[in-house]
Structures are given as C-alpha cells and as structure tokens.
C-alpha positions in Angstrom: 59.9 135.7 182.9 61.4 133.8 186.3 61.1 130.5 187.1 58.3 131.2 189.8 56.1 133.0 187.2 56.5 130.2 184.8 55.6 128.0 187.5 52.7 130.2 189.0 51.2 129.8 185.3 51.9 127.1 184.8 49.4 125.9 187.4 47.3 127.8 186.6 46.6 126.2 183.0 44.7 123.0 184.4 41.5 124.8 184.1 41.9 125.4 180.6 40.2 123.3 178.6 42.5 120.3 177.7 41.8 117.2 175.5 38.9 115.5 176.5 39.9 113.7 179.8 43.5 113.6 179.5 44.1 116.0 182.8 42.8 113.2 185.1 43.7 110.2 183.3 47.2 110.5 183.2 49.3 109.6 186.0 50.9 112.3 188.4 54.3 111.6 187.1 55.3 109.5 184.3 58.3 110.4 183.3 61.3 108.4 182.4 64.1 109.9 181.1 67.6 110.3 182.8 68.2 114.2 181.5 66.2 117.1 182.0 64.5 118.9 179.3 67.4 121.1 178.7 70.1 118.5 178.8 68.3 116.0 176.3 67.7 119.4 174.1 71.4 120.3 174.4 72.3 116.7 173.3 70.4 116.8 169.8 72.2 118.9 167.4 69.1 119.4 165.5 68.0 121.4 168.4 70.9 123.7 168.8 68.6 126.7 167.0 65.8 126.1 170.2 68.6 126.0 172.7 70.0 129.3 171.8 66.7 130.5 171.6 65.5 128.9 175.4 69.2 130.6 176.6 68.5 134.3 175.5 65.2 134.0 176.9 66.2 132.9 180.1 64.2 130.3 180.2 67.2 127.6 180.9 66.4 127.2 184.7 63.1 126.8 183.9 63.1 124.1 181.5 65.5 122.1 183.6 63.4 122.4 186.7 61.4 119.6 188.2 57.9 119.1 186.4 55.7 117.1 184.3 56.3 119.3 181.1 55.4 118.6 177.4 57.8 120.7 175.0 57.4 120.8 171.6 60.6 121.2 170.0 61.2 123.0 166.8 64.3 121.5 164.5 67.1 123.7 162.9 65.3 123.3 159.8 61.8 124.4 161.2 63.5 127.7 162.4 65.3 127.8 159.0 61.2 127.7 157.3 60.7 131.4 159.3 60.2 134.2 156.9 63.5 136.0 156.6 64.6 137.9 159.8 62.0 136.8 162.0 64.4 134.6 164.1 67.2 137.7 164.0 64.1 139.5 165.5 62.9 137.8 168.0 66.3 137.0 169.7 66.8 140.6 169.8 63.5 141.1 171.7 63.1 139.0 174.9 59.8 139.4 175.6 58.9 138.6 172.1 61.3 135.2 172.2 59.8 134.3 175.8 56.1 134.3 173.8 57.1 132.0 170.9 58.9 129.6 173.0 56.4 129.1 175.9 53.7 128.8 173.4 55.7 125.4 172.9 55.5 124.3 176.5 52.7 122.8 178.2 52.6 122.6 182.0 50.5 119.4 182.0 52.0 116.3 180.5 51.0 114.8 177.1 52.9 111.8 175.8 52.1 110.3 172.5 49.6 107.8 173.3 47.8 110.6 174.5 47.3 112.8 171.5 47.5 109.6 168.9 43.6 109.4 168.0 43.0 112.5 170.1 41.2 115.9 168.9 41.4 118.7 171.2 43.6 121.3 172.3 46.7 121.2 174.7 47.2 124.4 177.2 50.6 126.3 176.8 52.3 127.8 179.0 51.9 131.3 177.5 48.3 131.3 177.7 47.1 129.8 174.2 46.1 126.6 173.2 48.1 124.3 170.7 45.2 122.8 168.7 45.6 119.0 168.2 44.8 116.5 165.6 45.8 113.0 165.8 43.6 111.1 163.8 46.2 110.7 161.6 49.5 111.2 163.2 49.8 113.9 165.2 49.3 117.5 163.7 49.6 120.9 165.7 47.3 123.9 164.5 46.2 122.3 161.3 50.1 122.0 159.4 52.9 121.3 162.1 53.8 117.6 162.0 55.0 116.1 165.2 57.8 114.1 163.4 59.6 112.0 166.5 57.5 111.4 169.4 57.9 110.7 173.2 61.7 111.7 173.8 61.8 111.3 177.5 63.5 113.6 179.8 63.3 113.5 184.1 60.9 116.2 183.8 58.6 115.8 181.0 58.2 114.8 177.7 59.8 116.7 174.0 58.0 116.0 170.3 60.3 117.2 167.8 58.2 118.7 165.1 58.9 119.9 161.7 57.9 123.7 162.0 57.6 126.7 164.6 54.4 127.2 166.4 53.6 131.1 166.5 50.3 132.3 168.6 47.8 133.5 167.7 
C-alpha cells in the first residue's frame, strides 16, 4: 500500500462510526510533538520489533507524513506474546504485515483524554474498528492494555500497549 492509498482511506474513515462525539469535538490539529511518528518510534527501543515491522511493509513514508494520526504501538514484549511463528510469518508476507499494522493506526486523532471514561470504537485505517473501553484505564478489544499514553509526535499521537491487535 502507497502513501496516497493510505491517505485516500484514511479519509475515508470519518464516516465510520467513532466514539460518541469525538470526530467534532476535537480540534483540527493538536499535536505537539517535535518528531514524526516514525522518528519518536525509532527512538524507543521497546519499539524496535514495530519498526522493522512498519519498514518491511513500506509503510515508513507513510507514518512520517503529515497528519493527525493515532498509532497504537505494540512493545517488543507484545510481539514476543505472538503464538510461535506468527511474526516470522507475517514479515515474510507484505500484504499480511500491511493488515496487522494498519489495524493499529487510526486516521482520526484520539489522545488520552479522549478515550479515558470513553466506550466506543476507534476507526483503523485498515477498515476495522479497535473497540474501546476506558472506564477503567484504557483497554482495546476487551484484553490489550494501553500501558503509556499520549507520546506526542508532529503528526499524531502513539499509546504503547502491552499486546498486538489482530482483526478480526
């Protein structure tokens, strides 16, 4: 996938059905950070697993392009938790790879203080939904744990969280 059809779908993902009133209650831009997506994930060694992965998907550009994007970024460890060969697997089959991770991006912009207390889902960039509970902390599809929040970057926002999302 290029960086014009991540993009195109991108923008396509704001009528999806998104937490309760979070599309137009956020600000266009909000972001704060000095490094793009890639560079802040290329700086945290416990990312180094998700950056090899982003760089044999081709999905580099992408992520370091301007946007309002929310990334949620599996640790070493959470890649570590796949069921044996799965990882080996899916960086040998792009389109497979490009699935996982863009089932980790939103297009639309979701810091912390919007899915603390929130119950909803968040659109992806691959087409699903990430399914949201923050009623106590924040929890993806039932069991992922959003472990450090709101790590700023120039073109979005990255949660670290403690496992990988897969789609369903």
């Amino acid at each position: 996938m290029d960086r014009r059809q991540f993009i195109t779908k991108t923008a396509g993902l704001a009528a999806a059905a998104p937490l309760a009133g979070l599309a137009t209650s956020l600000p266009a831009l909000a972001v704060t950070g000095s490094s793009n997506i890639v560079e802040l994930a290329v700086a945290t060694p416990d990312l180094s697993t998700l950056v090899t992965a982003v760089q044999a998907a081709g999905l580099v550009d992408t992520l370091a392009s301007p946007g309002n994007f929310t990334v949620f970024a599996p640790t070493n460890r959470a890649f570590e938790h796949l069921p044996a060969g799965v990882l080996d697997s899916l960086l040998a089959d792009t389109a497979a790879l490009t699935n996982v991770l863009t089932y980790h991006v939103s297009g639309d912009y979701y810091p912390a203080s919007a899915l603390a207390g929130a119950h909803g889902v968040v659109p992806t960039v691959q087409g699903g939904n990430i399914r949201v509970n923050g009623r106590s902390g924040v929890h993806l599809n039932g069991n992922v744990s959003v472990t450090t929040a709101d790590v700023f970057a120039s073109n979005g926002v990255v949660h670290i969280i403690d496992a990988v999302l897969l789609p369903h």
